[in-house]
C-alpha positions in Angstrom: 37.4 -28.8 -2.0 33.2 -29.5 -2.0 31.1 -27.0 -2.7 29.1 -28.6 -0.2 26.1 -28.5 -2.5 23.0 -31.0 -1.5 23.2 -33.8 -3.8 19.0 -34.8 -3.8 17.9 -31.3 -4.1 20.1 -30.8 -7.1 19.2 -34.4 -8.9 15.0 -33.6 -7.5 15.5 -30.4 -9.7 17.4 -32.2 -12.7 14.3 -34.3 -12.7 11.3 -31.7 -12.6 13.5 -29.9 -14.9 13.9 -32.8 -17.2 10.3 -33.2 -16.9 9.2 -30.1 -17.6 11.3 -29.9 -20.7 9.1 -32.4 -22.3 5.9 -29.9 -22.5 7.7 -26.4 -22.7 11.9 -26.2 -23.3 11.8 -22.6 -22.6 10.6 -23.0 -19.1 13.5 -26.2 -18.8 16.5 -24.1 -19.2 18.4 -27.3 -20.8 17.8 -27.5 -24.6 20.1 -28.5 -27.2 20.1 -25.5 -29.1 18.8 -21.7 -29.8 16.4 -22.5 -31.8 14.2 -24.3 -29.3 14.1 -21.3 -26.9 11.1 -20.1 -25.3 8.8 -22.3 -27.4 5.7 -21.5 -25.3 6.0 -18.3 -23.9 3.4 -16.2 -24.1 5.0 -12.7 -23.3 7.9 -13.7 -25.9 8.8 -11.5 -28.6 9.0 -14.3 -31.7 8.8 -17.9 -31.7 10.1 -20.2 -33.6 8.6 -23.7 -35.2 11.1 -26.6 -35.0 11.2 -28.8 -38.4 9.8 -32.1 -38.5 12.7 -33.0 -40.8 16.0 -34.2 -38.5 17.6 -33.1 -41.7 16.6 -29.2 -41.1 17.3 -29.4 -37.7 20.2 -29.8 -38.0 20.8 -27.6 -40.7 19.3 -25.1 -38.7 21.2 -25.5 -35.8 24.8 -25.5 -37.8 23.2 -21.7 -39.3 22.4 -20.1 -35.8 25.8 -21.6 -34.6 27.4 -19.5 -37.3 25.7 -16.5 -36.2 26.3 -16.9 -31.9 28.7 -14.5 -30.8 32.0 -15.7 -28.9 30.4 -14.2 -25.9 27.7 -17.4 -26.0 30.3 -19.9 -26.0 32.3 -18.1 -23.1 30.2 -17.9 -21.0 28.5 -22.0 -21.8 32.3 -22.8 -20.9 32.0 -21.0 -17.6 28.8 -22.5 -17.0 30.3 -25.8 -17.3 33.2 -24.7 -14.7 30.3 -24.0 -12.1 29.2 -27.3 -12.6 32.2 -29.9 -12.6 34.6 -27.2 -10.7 35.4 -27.6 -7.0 34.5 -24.1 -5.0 37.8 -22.1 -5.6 36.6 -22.7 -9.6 32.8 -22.1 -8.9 33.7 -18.8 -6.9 36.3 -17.9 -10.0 33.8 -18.9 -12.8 30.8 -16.9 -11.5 33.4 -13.8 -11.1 34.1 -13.9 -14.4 30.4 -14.9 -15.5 29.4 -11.3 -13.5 31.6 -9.7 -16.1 29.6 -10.2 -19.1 26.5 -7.9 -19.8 24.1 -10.2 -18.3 20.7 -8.0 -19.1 21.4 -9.2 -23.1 19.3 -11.4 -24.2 21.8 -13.7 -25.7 23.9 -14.1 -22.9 20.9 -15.0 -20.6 20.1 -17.7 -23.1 23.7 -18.9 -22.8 23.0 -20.0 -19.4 19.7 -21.0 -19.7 20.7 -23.4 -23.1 23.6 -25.5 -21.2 21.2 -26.1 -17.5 23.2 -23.1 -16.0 19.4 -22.1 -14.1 19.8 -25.1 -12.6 23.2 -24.9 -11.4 22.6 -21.1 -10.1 19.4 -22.3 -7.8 21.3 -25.5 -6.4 24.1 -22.7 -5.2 21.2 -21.3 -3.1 21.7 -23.7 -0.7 25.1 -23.8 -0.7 27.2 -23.4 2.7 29.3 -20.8 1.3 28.5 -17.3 0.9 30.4 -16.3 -1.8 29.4 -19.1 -3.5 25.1 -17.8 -3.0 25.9 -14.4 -3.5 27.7 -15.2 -6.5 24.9 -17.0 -7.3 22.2 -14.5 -6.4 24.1 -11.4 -8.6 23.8 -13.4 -11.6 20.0 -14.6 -11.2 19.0 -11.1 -10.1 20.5 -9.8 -13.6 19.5 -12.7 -15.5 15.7 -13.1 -14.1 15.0 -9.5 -16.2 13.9 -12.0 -18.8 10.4 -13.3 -18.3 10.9 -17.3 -19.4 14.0 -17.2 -16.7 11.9 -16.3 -14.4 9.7 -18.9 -15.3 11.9 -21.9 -15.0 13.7 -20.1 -11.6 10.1 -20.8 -9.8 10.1 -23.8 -11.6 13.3 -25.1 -10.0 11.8 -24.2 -6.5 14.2 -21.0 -6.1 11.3 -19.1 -4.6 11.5 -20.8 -1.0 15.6 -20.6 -1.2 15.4 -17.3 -1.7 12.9 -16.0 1.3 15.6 -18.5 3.4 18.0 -15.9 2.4 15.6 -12.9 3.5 15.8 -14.6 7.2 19.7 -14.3 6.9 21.3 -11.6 9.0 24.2 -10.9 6.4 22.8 -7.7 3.8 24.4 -8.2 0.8 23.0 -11.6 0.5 19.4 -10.3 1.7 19.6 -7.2 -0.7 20.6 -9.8 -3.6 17.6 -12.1 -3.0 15.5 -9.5 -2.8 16.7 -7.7 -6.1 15.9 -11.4 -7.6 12.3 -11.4 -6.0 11.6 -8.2 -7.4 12.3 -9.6 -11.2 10.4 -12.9 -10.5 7.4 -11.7 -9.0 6.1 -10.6 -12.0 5.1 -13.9 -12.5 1.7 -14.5 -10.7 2.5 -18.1 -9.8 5.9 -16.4 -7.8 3.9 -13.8 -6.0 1.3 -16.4 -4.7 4.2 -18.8 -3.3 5.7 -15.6 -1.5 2.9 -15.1 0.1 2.8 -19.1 0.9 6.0 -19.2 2.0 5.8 -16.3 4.3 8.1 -13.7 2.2 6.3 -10.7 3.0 7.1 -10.1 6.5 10.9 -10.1 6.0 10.9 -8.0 2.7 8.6 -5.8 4.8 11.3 -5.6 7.4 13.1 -4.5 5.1 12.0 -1.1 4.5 12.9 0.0 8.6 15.3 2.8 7.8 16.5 5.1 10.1 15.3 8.8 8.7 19.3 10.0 9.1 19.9 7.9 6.3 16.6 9.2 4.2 17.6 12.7 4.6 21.3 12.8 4.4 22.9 13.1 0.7 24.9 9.4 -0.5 28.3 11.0 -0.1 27.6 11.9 3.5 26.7 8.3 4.2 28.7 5.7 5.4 29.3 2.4 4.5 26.8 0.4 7.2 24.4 3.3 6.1 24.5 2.8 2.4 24.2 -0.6 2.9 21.0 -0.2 4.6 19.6 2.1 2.1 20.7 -0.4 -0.7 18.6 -3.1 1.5 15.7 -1.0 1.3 15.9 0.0 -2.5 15.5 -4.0 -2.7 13.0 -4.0 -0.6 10.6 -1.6 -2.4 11.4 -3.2 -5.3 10.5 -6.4 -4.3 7.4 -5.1 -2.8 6.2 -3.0 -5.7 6.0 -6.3 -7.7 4.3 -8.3 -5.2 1.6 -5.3 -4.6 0.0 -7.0 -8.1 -1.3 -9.5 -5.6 -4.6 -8.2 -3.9 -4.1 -11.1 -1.5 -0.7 -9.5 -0.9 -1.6 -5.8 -0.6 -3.5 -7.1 2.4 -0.8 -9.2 4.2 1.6 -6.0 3.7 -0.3 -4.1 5.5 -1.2 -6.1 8.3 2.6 -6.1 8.7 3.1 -2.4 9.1 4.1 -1.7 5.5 1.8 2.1 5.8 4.0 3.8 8.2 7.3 2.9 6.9 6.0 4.0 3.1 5.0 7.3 5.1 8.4 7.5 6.5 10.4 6.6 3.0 8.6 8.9 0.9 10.1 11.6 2.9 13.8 10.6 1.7 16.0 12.6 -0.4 17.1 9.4 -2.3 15.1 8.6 -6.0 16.2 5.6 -5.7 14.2 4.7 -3.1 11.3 6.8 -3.4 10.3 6.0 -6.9 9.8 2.2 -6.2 7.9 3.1 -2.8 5.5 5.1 -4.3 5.1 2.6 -7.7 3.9 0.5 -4.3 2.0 3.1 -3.0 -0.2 3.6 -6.0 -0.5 -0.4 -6.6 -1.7 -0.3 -3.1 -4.3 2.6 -3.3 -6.5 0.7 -5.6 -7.8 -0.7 -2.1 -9.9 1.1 0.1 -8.2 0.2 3.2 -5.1 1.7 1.8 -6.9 4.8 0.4 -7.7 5.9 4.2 -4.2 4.8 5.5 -2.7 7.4 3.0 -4.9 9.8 3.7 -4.7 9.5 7.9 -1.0 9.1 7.5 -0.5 12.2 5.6 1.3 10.9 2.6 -1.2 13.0 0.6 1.1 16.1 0.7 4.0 13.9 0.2 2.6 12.7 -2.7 1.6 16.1 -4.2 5.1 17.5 -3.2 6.8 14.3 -5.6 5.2 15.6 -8.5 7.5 18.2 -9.1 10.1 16.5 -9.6 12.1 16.1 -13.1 11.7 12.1 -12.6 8.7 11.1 -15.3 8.2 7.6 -13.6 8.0 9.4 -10.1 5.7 12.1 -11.2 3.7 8.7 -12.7 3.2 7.0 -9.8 2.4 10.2 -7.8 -0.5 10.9 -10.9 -1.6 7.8 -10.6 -1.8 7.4 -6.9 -3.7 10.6 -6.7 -6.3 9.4 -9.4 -7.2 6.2 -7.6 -7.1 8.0 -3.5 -9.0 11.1 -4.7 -12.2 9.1 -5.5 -12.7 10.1 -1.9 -13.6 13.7 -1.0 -11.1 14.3 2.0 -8.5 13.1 -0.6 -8.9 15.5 -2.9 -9.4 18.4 -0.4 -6.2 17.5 0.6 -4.6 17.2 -3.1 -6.0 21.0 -3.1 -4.8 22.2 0.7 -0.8 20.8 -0.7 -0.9 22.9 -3.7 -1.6 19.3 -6.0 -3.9 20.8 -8.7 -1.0 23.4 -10.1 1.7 20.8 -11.0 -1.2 18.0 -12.7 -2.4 21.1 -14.5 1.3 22.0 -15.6 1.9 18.2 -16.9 -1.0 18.5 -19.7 0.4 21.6 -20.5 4.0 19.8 -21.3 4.0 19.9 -25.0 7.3 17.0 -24.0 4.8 14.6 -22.1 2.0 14.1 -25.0 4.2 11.2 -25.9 4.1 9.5 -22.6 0.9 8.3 -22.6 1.5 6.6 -19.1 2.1 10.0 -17.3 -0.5 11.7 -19.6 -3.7 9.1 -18.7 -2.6 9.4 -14.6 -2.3 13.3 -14.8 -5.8 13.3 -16.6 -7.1 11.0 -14.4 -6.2 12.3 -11.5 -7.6 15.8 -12.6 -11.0 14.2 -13.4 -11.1 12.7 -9.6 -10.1 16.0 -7.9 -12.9 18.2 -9.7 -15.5 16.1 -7.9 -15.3 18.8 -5.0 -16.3 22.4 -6.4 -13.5 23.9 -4.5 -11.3 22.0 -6.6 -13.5 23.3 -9.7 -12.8 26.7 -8.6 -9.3 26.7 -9.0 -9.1 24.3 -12.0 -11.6 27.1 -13.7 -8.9 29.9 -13.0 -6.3 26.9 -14.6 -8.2 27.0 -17.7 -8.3 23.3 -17.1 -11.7 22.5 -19.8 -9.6 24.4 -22.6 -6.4 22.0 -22.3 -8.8 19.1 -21.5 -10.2 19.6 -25.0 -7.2 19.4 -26.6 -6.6 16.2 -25.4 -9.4 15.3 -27.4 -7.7 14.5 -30.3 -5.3 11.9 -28.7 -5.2 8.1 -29.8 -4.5 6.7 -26.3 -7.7 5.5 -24.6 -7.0 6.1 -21.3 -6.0 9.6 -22.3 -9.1 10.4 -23.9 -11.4 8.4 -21.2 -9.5 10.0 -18.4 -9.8 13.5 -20.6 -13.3 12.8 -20.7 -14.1 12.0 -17.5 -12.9 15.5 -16.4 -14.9 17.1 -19.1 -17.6 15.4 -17.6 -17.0 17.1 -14.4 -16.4 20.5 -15.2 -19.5 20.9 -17.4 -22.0 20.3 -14.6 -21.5 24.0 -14.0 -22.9 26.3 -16.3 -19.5 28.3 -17.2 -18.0 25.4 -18.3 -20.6 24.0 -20.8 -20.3 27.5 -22.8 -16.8 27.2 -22.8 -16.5 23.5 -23.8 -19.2 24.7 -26.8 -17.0 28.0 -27.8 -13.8 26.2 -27.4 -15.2 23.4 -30.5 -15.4 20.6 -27.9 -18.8 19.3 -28.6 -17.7 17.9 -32.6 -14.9 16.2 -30.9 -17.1 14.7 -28.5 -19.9 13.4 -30.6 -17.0 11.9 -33.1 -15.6 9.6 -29.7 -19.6 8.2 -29.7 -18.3 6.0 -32.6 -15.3 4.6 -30.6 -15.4 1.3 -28.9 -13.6 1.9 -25.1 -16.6 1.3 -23.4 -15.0 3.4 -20.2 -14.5 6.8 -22.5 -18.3 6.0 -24.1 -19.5 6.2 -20.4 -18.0 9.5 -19.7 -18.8 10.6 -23.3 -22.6 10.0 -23.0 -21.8 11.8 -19.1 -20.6 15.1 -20.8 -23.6 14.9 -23.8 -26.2 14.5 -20.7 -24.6 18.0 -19.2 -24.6 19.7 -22.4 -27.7 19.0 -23.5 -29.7 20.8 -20.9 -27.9 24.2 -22.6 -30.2 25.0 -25.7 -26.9 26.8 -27.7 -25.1 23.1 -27.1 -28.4 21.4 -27.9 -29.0 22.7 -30.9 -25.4 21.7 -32.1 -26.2 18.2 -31.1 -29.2 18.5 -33.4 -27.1 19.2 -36.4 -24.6 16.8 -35.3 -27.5 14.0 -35.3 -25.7 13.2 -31.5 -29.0 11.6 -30.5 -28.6 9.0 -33.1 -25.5 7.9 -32.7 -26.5 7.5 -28.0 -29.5 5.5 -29.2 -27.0 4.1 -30.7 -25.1 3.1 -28.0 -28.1 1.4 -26.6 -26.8 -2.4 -28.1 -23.5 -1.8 -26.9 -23.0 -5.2 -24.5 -21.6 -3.0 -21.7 -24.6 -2.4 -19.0 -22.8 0.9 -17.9 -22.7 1.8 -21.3 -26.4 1.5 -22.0 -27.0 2.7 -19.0 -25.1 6.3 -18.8 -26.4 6.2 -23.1 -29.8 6.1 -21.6 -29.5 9.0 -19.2 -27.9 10.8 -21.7 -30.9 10.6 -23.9 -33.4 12.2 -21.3 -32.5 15.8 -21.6 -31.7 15.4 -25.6 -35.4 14.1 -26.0 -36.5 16.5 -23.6 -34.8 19.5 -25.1 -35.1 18.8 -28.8 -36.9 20.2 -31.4 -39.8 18.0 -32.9 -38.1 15.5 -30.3 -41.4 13.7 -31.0 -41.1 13.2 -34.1 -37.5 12.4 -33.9 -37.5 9.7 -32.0 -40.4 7.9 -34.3 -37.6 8.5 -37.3 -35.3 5.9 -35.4 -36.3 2.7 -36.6 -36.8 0.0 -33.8 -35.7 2.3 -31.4 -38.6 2.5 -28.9 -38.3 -1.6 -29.5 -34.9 -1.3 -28.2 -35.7 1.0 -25.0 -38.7 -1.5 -23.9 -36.3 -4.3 -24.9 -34.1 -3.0 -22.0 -36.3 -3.7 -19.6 -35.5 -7.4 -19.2 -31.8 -6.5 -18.2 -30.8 -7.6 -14.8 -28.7 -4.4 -14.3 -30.5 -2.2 -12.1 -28.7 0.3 -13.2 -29.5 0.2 -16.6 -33.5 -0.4 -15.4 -33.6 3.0 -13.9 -31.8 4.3 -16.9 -34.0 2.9 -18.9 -37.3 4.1 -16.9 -35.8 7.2 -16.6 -36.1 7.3 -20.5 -39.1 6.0 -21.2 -40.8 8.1 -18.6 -39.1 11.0 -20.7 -40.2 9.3 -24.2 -43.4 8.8 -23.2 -44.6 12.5 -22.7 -45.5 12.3 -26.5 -48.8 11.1 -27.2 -47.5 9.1 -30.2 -44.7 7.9 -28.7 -47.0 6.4 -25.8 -49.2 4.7 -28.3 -46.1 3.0 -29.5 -44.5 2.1 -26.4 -47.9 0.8 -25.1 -48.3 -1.7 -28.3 -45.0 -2.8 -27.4 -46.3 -4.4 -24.2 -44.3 -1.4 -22.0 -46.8 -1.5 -19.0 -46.6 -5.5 -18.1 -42.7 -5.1 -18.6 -42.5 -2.4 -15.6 -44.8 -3.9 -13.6 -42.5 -6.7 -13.6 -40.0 -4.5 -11.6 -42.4 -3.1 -9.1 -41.0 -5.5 -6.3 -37.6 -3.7 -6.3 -35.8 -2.9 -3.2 -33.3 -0.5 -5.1 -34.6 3.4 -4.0 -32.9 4.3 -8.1 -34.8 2.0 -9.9 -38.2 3.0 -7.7 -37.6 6.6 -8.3 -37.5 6.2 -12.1 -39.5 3.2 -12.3 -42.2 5.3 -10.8 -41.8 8.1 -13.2 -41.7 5.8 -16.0 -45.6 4.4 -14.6 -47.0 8.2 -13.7 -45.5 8.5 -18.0 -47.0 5.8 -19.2 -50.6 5.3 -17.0 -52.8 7.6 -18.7 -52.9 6.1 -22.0 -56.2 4.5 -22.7 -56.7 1.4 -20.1 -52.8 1.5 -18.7 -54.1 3.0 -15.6 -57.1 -0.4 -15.1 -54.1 -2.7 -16.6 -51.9 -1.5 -14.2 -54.0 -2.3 -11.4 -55.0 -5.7 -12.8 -51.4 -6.3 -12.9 -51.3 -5.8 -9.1 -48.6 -3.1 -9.1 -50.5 -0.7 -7.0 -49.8 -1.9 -3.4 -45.6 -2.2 -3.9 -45.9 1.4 -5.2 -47.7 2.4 -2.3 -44.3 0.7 -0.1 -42.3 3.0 -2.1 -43.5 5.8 0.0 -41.6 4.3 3.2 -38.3 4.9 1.4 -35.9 7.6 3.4 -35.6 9.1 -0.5 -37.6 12.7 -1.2 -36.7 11.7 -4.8 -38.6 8.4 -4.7 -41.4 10.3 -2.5 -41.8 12.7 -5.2 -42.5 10.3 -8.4 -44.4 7.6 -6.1 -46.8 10.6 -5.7 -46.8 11.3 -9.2 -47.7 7.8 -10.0 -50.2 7.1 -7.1 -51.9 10.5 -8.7 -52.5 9.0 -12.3 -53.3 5.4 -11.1 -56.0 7.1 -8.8 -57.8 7.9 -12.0 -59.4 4.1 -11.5 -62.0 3.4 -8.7 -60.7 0.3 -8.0 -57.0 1.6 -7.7 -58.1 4.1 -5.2 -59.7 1.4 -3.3 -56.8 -0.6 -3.4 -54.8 2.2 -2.5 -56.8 3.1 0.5 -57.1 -0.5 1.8 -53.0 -0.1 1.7 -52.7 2.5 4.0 -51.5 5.2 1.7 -53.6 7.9 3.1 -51.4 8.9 5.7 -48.0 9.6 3.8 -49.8 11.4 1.6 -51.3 13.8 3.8 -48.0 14.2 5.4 -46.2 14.7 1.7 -49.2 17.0 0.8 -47.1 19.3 3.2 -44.3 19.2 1.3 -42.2 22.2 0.1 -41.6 20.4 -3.0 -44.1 21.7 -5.1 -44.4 19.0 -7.5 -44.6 16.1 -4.7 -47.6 18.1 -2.8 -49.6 19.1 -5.8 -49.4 15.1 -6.8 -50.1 13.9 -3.2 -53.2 16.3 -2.6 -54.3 15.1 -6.4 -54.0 12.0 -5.1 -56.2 12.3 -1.8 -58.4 14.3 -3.8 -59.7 11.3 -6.4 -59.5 9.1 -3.1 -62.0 11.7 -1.3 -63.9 11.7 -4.7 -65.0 8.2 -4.6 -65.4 7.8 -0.9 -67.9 10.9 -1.4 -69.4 8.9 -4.5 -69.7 5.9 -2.7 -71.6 7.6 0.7 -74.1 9.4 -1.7 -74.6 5.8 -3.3 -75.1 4.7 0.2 -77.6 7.1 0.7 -79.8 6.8 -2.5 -79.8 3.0 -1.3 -81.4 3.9 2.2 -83.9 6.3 1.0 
């Protein structure tokens, strides 16, 4: 009796697997022995070097022969059945190949040692059924390990596979797709899905009628456990394949939203946990952030985290952190009750050890106290007190996601007294020594809060926390530098002898003008923001000024970016008035692009424009300059301003204009009499 199994598609595989033996035997599946297994893999747990001596080689192989288990050579001799058998002994053999614990890793490498990957993918394409799905149970337990699934896309089982998925019978579909689900954690296997048109089936999938989702297994019949099975698979599948930004995308422009809406409803685990591990892959990307939100998984969501399932409550952590960036988002996390149950998994003294579960529920708290009703009710949840205990966690993401919600709460008043009484601030300044450039942003975030309260200042002081940001100004990261930067405005501003302090820092007004020639605009307006700070000491101007700071701003006067003008500006009205800034400044042709700052739709950039056009109007030829630009008439609209520093600098600004027209007419008039 033939198996009925295509000759050239198994010998074309033979080859390519022959082939690719040459450069890596752990991605052939044919090798002579154990010890040449997975010889290149990169996600392997130890290698091993073959000898250059035939002599140890062999010695080596008699040695690990020794030490196989029976089980090894059982289930070679089965493999051998499935390939010189007819189909009655294929059918038999991969029965009794099903029997053996095929998630070990010694009995995967039983098949892969004697070609059995080979053999399994050929059976793909076999005319009978038993025969694939025979095939299919064993690949979708044996494709847990990662060089098997490897040498399966190797062998061209991807496009077999999504064949099956087109099948009408279920068991074989649900098999193929349990096998997908494995091998798409391969990158190479999720791109040739995607090429070979595997998402729209899988996706298909997933169409479940809600009778099934909401009626307990034992009520269920057979058709209808089948179809929930065929799902499970599905989401599986799906969840690895969400990696793929290219295939988030393509799943949703085949109607994967809805039906994720529709499963997360079910009453089955089973189903729900891989559907939401898809739903939080997918909420990385904006599009996906609105569906959720518009589809109303948000209370669905919120309503998953109570339950005793760790991975479940996970995903649902983890797809709150990355939706709730957006404010209607985390409105709604508040509206379903959401902030209780994140609040209560911090509290779990059992969690601290899942770090996974701990850096989502952190994270997701730090997104949802962006809206100060959310602050309101994390306030009455203590939330700042268990946020500092976190502080004292090893696992980056914990402390970065800790951080980050630190960072939020203390921009209200409340909070930075509590953070200070509750022996936050030590713990803080000790993380400004770490390297995670993410928690050293939301560290220098909290530090820029804090300092503005003189009780929390004056513990920075004695903590020499101003050190240790400047500090932070050579860390490579521009976001780094840039939130270090920021931070440093209200610790100069608020320090005693700040002066004085920042001369003791060797190089470091260097550093700050060094900054200047970044391409980050972020870290320019940082930096300008700084230096306009800085320079509101005499001394400190004098240095900044023999350090060349005026030709390096007026290098960025051209900007387009309403941040950088804003600071840049203040950084110019800082620095102008020492000795001949103010002529150098117009020499340097920077007057006229400030004067274009004052079309910006930004009060903010309105306001230190002004401030600048006031001290660069101390020149005559400036205000000429000025004048000839057209700036008089925004500033006698700004001179009506209610912000009462923008109108005292836009009338100081007409006034020294007025000044030297008047100056000029009397000149005028000497010259005629």
């Amino acid at each position: 009796m033939s198996r009925n199994i295509p000759r050239s598609s198994r010998s074309t595989r033979r080859a390519t697997k022959k082939s690719s033996r040459a450069t890596s035997v752990a991605s052939g599946g044919g090798g002579r022995g154990l010890h040449r297994y997975r010889a290149e893999s990169e996600e392997s747990d130890s290698t091993e070097k073959e000898s250059s001596s035939d002599e140890e080689d062999r010695w080596k192989d008699t040695n690990r022969a020794n030490d196989l288990p029976s089980e090894y050579w059982h289930i070679q001799k089965l493999v051998k059945y499935i390939k010189a058998g007819n189909q009655t002994a294929t059918i038999v053999a991969l029965c009794c190949l099903k029997d053996y614990d095929l998630t070990t890793q010694i009995n995967q490498l039983a098949i892969q040692d004697i070609g059995g990957l080979e053999v399994l993918v050929n059976l793909l394409e076999s005319n009978d059924i038993k025969c694939r799905l025979g095939s299919l149970t064993v690949l979708s337990e044996i494709s847990l390990n990662t060089d098997i699934r490897r040498t399966i896309v190797d062998l061209g089982g991807i496009p077999l596979l999504i064949h099956i998925l087109n099948e009408p019978m279920r068991d074989l579909k649900t098999m193929a797709a349990e096998t997908i689900a494995n091998v798409a954690k391969v990158r190479l296997a999720r791109k040739l899905v995607r090429k070979c048109d595997g998402i729209p089936p899988l996706v298909d999938l997933l169409d479940v009628p809600m009778k099934c989702l909401k009626s307990a297994w034992e009520n269920l019949n057979e058709d209808e456990r089948a179809v929930l099975t065929m799902a499970k698979a599905g989401a599986r599948a799906l969840w690895s394949l969400s990696e793929s930004r290219h295939n988030k995308e393509l799943m949703r422009r085949f109607g994967l939203v809805p039906l994720m809406g529709k499963l997360l409803k079910s009453d089955h685990i089973d189903i729900v946990v891989p559907i939401m591990g898809t739903v939080q892959q997918c909420a990385s990307q904006p599009s996906y952030q609105l569906a959720i939100t518009t589809e109303g998984m948000i209370s669905d969501i919120v309503s998953n985290l109570n339950s005793q399932n760790l991975e479940l409550k996970m995903q649902c952590s983890s797809a709150i952190f990355k939706c709730a960036s957006d404010k209607v988002a985390r409105d709604m996390v508040r509206e379903a009750g959401g902030l209780d149950p994140l609040v209560s998994i911090l509290k779990d003294k059992n969690v601290r050890e899942n770090k996974p579960l701990l850096a989502a529920a952190t994270g997701a708290i730090w997104k949802c106290a962006g809206s100060d009703a959310n602050m309101k009710r994390l306030d009455q949840l203590k939330t700042i007190t268990i946020l500092v205990q976190l502080l004292t966690d090893e696992n980056d993401d914990v402390l970065t996601n800790a951080v980050g919600g630190i960072a939020e709460c203390v921009k209200f008043p409340n909070n930075r007294e509590t953070l200070r009484t509750s022996g936050g601030l030590p713990l803080l300044v000790d993380l400004l020594n770490a390297t995670h450039p993410p928690m050293l942003e939301n560290v220098a975030k909290v530090l820029r809060e804090c300092a503005q309260e003189p009780e929390s200042m004056k513990i920075l002081e004695e903590l020499d926390a101003i050190r240790l940001l400047w500090s932070l100004l050579k860390n490579p990261n521009p976001y780094v530098q840039a939130y270090a930067a920021w931070a440093m405005c209200p610790c100069i501003e608020n320090a005693h002898e700040s002066g004085e302090l920042v001369r003791s820092f060797v190089g470091a007004l260097e550093l700050v003008v060094g900054l200047l020639k970044s391409k980050d605009n972020l870290v320019l307006s940082a930096v300008c923001a700084a230096i306009a700070t800085i320079a509101k000491d005499k001394d400190n101007l004098a240095v900044l000024s023999d350090h060349k700071v005026i030709y390096m701003l007026a290098e960025l006067v051209h900007t387009t970016d309403d941040m950088l003008r804003e600071n840049l500006a203040a950084a110019i009205a800082s620095c102008a008035p020492y000795g001949n800034n103010t002529h150098e400044l117009g020499r340097l042709k920077t007057v006229t692009p400030i004067v274009g700052y004052m079309v910006s739709a930004s009060p903010k950039v309105h306001r230190t424009t002004a401030m600048a056009l006031e001290k660069l109007s101390e020149d005559p030829q400036n205000c000429i300059t000025m004048h000839q630009s057209g700036v008089v008439p925004f500033l006698l609209e700004t001179v009506g301003s209610r912000d009462r520093v923008l109108q005292e600098a836009s009338a100081g600004c007409l006034q020294n204009i007025r000044k030297l027209a008047l100056r000029a007419q009397e000149h005028l008039l000497r010259i005629e009499l």
